[in-house]
N, C-alpha and C positions, 0 to 999 in steps of 0.2 A: 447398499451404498447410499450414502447421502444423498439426498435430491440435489445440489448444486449441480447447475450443467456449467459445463465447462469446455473451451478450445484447446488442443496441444501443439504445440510445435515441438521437434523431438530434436534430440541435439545437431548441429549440424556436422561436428566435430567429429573426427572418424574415432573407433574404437573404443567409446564409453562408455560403459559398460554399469557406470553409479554415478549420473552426471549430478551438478549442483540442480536447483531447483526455482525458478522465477516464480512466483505468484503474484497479477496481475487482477488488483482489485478497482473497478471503475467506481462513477463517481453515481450518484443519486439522479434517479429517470434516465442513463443508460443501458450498457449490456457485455455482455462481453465481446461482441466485437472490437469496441472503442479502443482499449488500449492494444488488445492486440493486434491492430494496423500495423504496432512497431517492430511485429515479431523477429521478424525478418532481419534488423538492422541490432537488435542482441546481442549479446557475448554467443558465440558459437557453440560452446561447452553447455550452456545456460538446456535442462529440459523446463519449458514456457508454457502452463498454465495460465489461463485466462479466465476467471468465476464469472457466473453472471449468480448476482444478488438474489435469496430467497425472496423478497416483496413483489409483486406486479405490479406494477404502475401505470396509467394509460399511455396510448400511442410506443407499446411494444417498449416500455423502460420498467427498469426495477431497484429497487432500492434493498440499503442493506439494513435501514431501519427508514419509519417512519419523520416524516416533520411534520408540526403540529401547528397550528395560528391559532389562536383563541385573546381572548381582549384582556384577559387577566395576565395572561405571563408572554403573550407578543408569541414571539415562534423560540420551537425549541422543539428538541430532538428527544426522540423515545430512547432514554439513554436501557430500558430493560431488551428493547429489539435488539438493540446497536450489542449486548453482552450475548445473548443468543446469539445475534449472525458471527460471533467471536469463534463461539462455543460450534457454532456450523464448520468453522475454515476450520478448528482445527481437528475434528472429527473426520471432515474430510481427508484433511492432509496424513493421517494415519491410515485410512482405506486407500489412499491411494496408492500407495504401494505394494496392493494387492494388481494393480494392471501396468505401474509403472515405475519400475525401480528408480530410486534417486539417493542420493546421498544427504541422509537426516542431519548431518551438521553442518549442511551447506544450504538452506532454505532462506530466499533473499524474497523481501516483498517488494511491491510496486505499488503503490496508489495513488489514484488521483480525486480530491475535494472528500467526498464524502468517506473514498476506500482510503484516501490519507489519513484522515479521522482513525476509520478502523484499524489500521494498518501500525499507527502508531499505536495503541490498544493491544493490538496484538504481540508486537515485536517487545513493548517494554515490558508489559506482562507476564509475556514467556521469554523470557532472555535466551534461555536454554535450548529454545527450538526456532531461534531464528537466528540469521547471522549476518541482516542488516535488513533496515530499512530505505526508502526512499518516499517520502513525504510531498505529493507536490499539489498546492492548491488546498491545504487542507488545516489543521494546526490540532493540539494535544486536548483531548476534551478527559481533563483530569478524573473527572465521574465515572468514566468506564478504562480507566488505566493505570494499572499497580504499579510506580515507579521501583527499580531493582535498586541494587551500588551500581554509582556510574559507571563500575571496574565491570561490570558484568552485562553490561548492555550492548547490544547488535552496535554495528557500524551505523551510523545515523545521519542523512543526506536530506532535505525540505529544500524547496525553491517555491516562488508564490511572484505570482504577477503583480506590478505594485498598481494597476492601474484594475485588478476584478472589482467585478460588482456584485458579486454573486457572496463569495466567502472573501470578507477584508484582509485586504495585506498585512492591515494591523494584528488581525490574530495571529496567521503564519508566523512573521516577525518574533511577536510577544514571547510566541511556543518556542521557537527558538532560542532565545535569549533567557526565558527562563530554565530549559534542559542545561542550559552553558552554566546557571548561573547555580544551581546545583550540583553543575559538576560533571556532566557528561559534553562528550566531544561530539559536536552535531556542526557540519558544513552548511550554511544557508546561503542562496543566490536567490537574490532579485531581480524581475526583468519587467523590461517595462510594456507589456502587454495585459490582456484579461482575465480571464477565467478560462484560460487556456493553456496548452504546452507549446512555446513559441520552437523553432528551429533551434536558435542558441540555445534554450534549456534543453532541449531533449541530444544536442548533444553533449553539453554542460555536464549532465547525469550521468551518459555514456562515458564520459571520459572518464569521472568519479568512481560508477562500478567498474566497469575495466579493468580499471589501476586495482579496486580492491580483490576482483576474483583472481586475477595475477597474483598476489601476492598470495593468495590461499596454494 
């Protein structure tokens, strides 16, 4: 099995038997804990994995790729880790169904900053094996992300606090307006808090997937 450790929450919904699939990717120096705080307040149907990133990082955080400072190119992100820990989710996501059935055309991501990054990387990339994303805190880092036809891309959700200081609202934004301006259908909300998920977003989101696994 892959080395990612990972949380489950398992459907709460009676009698499913091939539920859809949440993957829940945190952001750069935490864990998996972070996002699955939410588990609980999820789509019912939803089986809710939570990764924690291959990298260690101190004070008990991990990352899913490296960032770098140096005086020549400022900070920037090891865009060869960031394709590996790609190549890790989805390696895992096929072993997983050796301990936990789910429903392979229903696999929906969750990220936040750094797992937005990934997240979108992953979902645009493999169209075929995902069937939406939610991007929050984070924006489209072109280098490690194969864009499909917009006809064939996951459902696509991003929110971004316009007041972070960590990852600019400018990028979030930008990502967004450029998927739209290509051609794919991407919902964007801004709120006016940090580098964080404010109450209105996290149910903003909620109502968003909802509506979508309903329709499935």
């Amino acid at each position: 099995m892959t080395k990612l450790k990972y949380l489950v929450r398992q459907p709460k919904s009676v009698g499913i038997t091939n539920p859809p699939l949440l993957v829940l990717i945190h952001g750069y120096g935490s864990n998996e804990n972070d996002l699955f705080s939410f588990a609980d307040y999820l789509h019912p149907d939803f089986l809710v994995i939570s990764l924690r990133a291959p990298l260690n990082l101190p004070m008990m955080g991990h990352a899913w790729y490296s960032i770098h400072f140096d005086a020549e190119q400022g900070k920037w992100s090891d865009d060869k880790e960031a394709l590996g820990s790609c190549e890790l989710v989805l390696q895992f996501l096929d072993e997983l169904m050796e301990s936990h059935l789910y429903d392979k055309s229903q696999v929906h991501l969750l990220g936040f900053s750094q797992g937005a990054i990934l997240s979108y990387a992953l979902g645009l990339t493999n169209p075929k094996r995902f069937a939406s994303v939610i991007a929050l805190s984070g924006y489209l880092n072109e280098n490690i992300t194969q864009l499909p036809k917009p006809e064939d891309a996951p459902a696509l959700y991003a929110a971004h606090g316009s007041l972070d200081e960590v990852v600019p609202f400018d990028w979030g934004q930008r990502s967004a307006e450029l998927l739209k301006q290509k051609g794919f259908a991407i919902q964007f909300d801004a709120f006016p808090v940090g580098h964080t998920i404010s109450q209105d977003g996290f149910h903003k989101l909620l109502t968003w997937q909802n509506a979508l696994l309903n329709k499935q």
